[in-house]
C-alpha positions in Angstrom: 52.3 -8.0 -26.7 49.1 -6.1 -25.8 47.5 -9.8 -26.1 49.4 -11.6 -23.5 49.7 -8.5 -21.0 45.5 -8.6 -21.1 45.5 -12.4 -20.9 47.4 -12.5 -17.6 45.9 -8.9 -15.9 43.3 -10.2 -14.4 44.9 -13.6 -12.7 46.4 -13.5 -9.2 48.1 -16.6 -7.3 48.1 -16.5 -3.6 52.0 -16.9 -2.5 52.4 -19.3 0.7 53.8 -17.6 3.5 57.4 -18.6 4.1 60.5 -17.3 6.3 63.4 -15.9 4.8 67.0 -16.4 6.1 68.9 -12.7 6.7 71.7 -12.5 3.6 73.4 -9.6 6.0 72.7 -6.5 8.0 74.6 -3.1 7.3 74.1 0.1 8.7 73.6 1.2 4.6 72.0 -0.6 2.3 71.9 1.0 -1.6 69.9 -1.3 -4.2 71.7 -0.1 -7.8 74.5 1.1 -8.6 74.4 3.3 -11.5 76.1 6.8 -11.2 74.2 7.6 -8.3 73.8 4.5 -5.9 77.5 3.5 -6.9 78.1 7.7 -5.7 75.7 7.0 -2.3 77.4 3.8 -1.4 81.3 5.3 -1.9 80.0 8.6 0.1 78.1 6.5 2.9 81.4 3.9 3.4 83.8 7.0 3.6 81.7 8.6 6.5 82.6 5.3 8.3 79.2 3.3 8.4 79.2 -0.2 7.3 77.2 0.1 3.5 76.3 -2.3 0.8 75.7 -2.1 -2.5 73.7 -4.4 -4.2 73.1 -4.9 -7.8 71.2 -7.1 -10.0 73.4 -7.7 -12.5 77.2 -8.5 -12.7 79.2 -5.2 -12.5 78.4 -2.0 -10.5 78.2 1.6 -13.2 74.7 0.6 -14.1 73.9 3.1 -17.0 77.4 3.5 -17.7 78.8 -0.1 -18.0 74.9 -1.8 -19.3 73.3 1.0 -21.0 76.9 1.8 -22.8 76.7 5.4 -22.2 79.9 7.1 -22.3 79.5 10.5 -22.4 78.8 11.2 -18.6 79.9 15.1 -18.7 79.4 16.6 -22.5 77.8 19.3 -21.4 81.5 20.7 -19.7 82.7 23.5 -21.7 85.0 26.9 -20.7 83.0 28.8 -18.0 81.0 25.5 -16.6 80.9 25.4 -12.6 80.2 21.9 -11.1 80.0 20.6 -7.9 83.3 18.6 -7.8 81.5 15.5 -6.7 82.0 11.7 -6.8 81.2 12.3 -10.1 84.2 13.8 -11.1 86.0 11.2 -10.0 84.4 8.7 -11.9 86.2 10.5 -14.9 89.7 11.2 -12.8 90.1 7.2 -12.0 88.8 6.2 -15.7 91.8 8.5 -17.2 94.3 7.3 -14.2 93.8 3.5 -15.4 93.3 4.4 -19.4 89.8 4.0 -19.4 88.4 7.1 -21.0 89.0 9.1 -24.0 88.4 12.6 -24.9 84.8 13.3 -25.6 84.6 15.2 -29.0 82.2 17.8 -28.2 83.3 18.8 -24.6 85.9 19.6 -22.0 85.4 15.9 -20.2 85.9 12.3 -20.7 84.4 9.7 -22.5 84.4 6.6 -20.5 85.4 3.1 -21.8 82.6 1.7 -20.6 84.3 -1.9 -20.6 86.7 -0.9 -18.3 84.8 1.1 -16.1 83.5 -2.2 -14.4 86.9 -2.4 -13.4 87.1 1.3 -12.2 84.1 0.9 -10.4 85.2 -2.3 -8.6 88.6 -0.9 -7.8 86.4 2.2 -6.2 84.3 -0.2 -4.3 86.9 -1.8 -3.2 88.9 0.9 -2.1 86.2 2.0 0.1 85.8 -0.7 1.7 82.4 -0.9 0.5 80.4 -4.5 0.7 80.2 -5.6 -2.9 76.9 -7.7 -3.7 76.0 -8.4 -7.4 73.6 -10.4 -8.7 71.4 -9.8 -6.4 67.7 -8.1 -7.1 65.8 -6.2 -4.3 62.7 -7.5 -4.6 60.6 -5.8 -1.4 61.4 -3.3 1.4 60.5 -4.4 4.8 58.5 -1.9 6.7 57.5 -2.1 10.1 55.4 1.6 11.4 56.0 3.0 8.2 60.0 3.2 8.5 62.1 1.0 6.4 64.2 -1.8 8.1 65.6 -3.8 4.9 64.8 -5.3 1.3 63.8 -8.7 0.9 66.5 -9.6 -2.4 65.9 -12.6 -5.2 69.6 -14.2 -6.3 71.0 -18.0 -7.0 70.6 -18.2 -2.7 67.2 -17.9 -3.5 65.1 -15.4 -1.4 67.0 -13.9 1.4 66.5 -10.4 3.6 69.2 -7.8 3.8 68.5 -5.5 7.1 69.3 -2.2 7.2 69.1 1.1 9.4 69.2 3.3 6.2 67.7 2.3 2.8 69.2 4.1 -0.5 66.6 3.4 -3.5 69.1 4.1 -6.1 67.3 1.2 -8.9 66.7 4.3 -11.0 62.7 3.6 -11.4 62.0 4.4 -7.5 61.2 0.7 -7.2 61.9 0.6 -3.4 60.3 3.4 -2.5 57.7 2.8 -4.9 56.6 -0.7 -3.4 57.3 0.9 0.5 54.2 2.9 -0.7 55.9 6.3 -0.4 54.2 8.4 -3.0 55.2 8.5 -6.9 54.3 9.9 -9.8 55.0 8.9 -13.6 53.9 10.6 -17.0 51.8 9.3 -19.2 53.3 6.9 -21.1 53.1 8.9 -24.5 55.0 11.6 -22.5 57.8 9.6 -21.2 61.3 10.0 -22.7 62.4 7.5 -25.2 64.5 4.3 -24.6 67.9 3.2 -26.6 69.3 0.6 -27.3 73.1 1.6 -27.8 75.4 -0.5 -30.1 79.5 0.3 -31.4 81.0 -0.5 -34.0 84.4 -2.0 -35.3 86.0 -1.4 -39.0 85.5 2.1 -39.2 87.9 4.2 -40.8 88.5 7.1 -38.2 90.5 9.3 -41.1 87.5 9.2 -43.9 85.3 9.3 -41.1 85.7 12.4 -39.6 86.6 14.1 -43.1 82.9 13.3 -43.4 82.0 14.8 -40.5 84.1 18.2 -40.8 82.7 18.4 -44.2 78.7 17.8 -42.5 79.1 19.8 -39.0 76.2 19.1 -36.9 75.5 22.1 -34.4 73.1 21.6 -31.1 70.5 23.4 -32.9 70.6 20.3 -35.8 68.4 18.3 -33.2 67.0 20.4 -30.2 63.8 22.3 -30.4 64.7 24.8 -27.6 67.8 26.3 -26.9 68.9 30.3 -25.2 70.3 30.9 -28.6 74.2 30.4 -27.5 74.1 26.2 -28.0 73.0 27.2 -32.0 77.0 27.0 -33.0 78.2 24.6 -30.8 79.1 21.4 -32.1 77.3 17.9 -32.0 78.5 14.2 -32.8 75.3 14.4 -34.5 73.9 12.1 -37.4 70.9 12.0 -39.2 71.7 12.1 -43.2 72.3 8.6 -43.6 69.3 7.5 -42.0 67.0 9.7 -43.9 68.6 8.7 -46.9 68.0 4.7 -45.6 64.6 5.6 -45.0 63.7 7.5 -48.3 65.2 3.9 -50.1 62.8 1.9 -48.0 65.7 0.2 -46.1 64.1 1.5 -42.9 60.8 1.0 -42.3 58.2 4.2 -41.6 57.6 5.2 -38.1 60.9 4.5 -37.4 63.0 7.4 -36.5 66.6 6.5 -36.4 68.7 9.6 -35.9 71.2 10.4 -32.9 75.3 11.0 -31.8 78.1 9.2 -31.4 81.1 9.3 -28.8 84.4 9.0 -29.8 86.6 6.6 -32.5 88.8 5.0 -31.2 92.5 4.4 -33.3 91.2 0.8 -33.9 88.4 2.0 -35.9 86.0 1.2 -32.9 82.5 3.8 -33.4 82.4 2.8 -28.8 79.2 4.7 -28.6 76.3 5.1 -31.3 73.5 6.1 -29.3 71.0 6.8 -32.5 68.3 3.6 -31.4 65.3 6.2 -30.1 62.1 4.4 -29.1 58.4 6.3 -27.8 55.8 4.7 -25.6 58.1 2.4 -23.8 57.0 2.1 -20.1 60.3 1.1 -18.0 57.9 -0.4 -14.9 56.2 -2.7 -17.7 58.4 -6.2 -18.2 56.2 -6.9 -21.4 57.2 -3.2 -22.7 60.7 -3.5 -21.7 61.0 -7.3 -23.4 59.5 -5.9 -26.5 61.8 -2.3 -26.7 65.0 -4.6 -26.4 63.8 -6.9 -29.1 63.1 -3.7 -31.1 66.1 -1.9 -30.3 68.4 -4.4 -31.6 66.4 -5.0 -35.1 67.0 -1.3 -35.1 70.6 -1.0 -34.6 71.0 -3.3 -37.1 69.1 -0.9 -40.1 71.1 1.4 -38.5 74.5 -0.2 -39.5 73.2 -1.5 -42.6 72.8 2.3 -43.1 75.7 3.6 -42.0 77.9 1.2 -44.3 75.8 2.5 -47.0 75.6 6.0 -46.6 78.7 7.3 -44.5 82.0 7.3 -45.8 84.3 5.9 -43.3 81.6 3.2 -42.1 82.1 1.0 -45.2 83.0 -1.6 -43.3 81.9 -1.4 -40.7 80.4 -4.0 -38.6 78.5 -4.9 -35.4 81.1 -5.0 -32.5 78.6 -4.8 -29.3 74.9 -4.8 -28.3 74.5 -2.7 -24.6 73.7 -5.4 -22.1 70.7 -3.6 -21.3 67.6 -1.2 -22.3 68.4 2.6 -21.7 66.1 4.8 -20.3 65.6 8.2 -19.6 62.4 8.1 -17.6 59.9 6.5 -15.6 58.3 6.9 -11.8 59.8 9.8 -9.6 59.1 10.4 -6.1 56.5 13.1 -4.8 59.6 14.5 -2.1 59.4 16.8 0.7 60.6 19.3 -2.2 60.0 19.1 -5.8 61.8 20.4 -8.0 60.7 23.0 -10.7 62.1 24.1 -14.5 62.3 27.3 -12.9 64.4 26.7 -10.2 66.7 24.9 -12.7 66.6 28.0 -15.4 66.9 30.6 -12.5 69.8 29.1 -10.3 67.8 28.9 -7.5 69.2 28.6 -4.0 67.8 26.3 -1.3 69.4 26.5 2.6 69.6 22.6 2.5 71.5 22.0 -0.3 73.4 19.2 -1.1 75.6 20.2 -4.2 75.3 22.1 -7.3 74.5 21.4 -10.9 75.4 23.4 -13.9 72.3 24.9 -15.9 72.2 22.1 -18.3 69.1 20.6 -19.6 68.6 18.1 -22.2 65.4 16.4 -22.5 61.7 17.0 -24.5 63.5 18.9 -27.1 65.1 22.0 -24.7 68.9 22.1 -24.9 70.8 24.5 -23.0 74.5 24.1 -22.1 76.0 25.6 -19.4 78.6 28.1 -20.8 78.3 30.8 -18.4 78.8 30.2 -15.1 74.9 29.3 -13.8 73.9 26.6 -11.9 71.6 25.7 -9.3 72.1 23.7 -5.7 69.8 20.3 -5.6 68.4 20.3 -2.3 68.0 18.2 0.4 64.4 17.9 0.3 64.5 16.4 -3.4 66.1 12.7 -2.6 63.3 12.5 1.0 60.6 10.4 0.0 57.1 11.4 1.8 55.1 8.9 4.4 58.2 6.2 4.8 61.3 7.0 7.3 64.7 5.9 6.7 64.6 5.8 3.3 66.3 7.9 0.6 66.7 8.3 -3.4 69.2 8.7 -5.6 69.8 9.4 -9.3 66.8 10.6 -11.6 63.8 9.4 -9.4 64.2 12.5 -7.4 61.3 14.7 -7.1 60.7 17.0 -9.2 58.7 17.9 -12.6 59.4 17.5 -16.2 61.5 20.6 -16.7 63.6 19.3 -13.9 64.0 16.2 -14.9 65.8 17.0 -18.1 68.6 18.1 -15.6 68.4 15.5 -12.8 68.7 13.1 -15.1 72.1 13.5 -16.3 75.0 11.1 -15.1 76.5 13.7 -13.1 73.5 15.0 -11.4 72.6 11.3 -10.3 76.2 11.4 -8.7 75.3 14.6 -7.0 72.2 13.3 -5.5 74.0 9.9 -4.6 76.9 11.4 -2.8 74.2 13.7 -1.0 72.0 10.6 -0.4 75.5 8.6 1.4 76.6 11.4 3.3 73.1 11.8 5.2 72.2 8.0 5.5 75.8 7.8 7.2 75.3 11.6 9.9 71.7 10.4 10.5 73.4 7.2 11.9 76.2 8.7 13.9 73.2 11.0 15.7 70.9 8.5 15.8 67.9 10.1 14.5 65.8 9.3 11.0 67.1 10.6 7.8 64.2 13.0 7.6 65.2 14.8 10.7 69.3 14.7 10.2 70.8 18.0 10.9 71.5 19.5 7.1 74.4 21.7 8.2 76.2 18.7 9.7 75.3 16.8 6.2 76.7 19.7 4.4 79.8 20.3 6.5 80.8 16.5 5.5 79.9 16.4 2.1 82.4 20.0 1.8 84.7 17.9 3.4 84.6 15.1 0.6 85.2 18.2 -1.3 81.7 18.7 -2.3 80.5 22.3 -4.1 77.3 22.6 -2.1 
């Protein structure tokens, strides 16, 4: 890989200057449409602005319905406060059209992440939101550093969308990013790891979790940090029959195989094994992410061979899915006009533009802590404004902010937060004509309470 990246660095090819034809104009335009741009565009659409959401591949829910992540709330237990966002939603409609299950270590839902494309279309459609998929934004269009559009690749070939607010919701800040607003990524080495989730079919539920009654994993099996009250809680956690695969030979050395699963369905379908954990992947790097994919699935599959071997339950167990796509945790953020800190997140600090809350839950570099009592902090304003571009906003876990932070922004529910704060201020900063940076906050915040937002 290192070979073919360092053949190719050094080459450039002029492009020929062309025209591009205009796909559409909106007043919003969000390119993803993971929790939060799928959160930004429903928000923006039900302030009354035109919006669409456009996604590269085939179904909106991003890492939901391609990653296969499930579990988008399993930090919820007795005594969590939330914000009551478009997130929760996302959970309401999956159980309203028998598309979730209960999450086994939580007071949420596990999300059939099959049939979440359909809740997300139904959502999208309810909204009146303009659905585009299949279509990549390729470059923003900036005229006097203000964002008017996104050039987009599809089967019509290269076309412009133009828009009077831009929602960089891809996840990696790649519009904002390539605008030239300023970003910042961790060394590579530093970066959270990548997944490639898999599920299962055959398994027998019954013997199954005999095995894991009988082998309780706690929060403290896997983290490094925690406040002391996670230490009892339980975890879908497994790890045995790995090391036991690994101590045979079966799985090869430097390969550390070890993570949770979601919920068993009555068909004796393991939806969610998310125990694929790869280092030194860079998500901006199309050689890396080629390479992690490839890796991931030769993984999963030592990982079945292991589970049939050394969990009871998993016998028979076979390969049911692959995710259609790479997860990752991390890669480029924004610098924004506030960036967030571990201590604001560990101290429930209060900000006078804020957007929504989030409960004191981190997960990420180890640190675990659950929100079991009540804390939380409110995301601000200032987190989702990218510096030096106008008219643009972010959504999801490129908000600013540092490491510490991160292991909270990140989470499903956090990118909803963000998103539905993104939507709402794209769609006031229209009505009042005036740049996103400069929209009145307390008219953004009496709208999002009126979406039924916990700012």
């Amino acid at each position: 890989m290192t070979m073919t990246m360092e053949r190719y660095r050094m080459q450039q090819i002029k492009e020929t200057s062309r025209l591009s034809p205009v796909l559409a104009k909106t007043d919003v335009l969000v390119v993803g449409s993971g929790p939060g741009g799928l959160a930004a565009a429903l928000a923006a659409a039900r302030e009354g602005v035109d919006t669409i959401l456009a996604e590269r591949y085939g179904c909106f829910g991003g890492n939901i319905t391609q990653a296969m992540v499930e579990s988008i709330a399993w930090y919820r237990h007795e005594g969590t406060v939330e914000s009551q966002s478009i997130g929760l939603e996302f959970e309401q409609r999956a159980l309203e059209l028998g598309a979730s299950r209960p999450e086994p270590q939580s007071q949420s839902q596990a999300l059939n992440t099959e049939l979440f494309k359909f809740v997300a279309d139904k959502l999208v459609q309810e909204s009146g939101v303009a659905p585009l998929l299949h279509c990549l934004g390729v470059d923003p269009l900036i005229d006097d550093n203000v964002i008017k559009g996104v050039i987009t690749e599809s089967k019509s070939g290269r076309q412009v969308i133009l828009a009077k607010r831009v929602i960089d919701a891809t996840g990696d800040a790649d519009v904002a990013f390539r605008a030239g607003a300023p970003c910042r990524m961790a060394p590579i080495k530093d970066l959270l790891g990548a997944t490639v989730n898999f599920s299962c079919s055959g398994v027998d539920k019954g013997r199954f979790l005999e095995y894991v009654k009988a082998h309780p994993a706690t929060l403290k099996s896997w983290s490094v940090e925690t406040t002391g009250k996670e230490d009892h809680l339980f975890t879908p956690y497994l790890e045995e029959p790995f090391k036991k695969a690994k101590l045979s030979g079966e799985i090869p050395e430097g390969i550390n195989i070890a993570g949770t699963w979601s919920s068993i369905t009555e068909q004796g379908e393991a939806t969610d094994l998310n125990v694929v954990y790869m280092l030194g992947v860079d998500p901006t790097n199309v050689w890396d992410l080629t390479q992690a994919e490839i890796s991931g699935r030769q993984q999963a599959i030592w990982a079945i061979e292991a589970l049939k071997k050394y969990t009871p339950g998993f016998e028979n167990a076979r390969l049911r899915t692959f995710a259609a796509s790479l997860g990752t945790r991390e890669s480029r953020k924004i610098v924004g006009q506030y960036n967030l800190t571990e201590h604001d997140v560990r101290n429930q600090a209060r900000f006078k533009d804020s957007i929504g809350i989030f409960p004191e839950f981190l997960d990420g570099y180890g640190v675990v802590i659950i929100p079991t009592t009540g804390r939380y902090f409110q995301v601000p304003y200032g987190i989702i404004v990218p510096q030096h571009v106008g008219n643009l906003l972010v959504a999801g876990r490129c908000v600013a902010g540092d490491r510490g932070s991160h292991a909270a922004t990140r989470a499903m529910m956090c990118c909803a937060v963000t998103g539905q704060g993104a939507g709402v201020a794209a769609a006031v900063s229209i009505k009042d004509n005036v740049s996103s940076q400069e929209v009145d906050i307390r008219k953004v915040q009496k709208a999002l309470v009126k979406q039924g937002v916990r700012i």
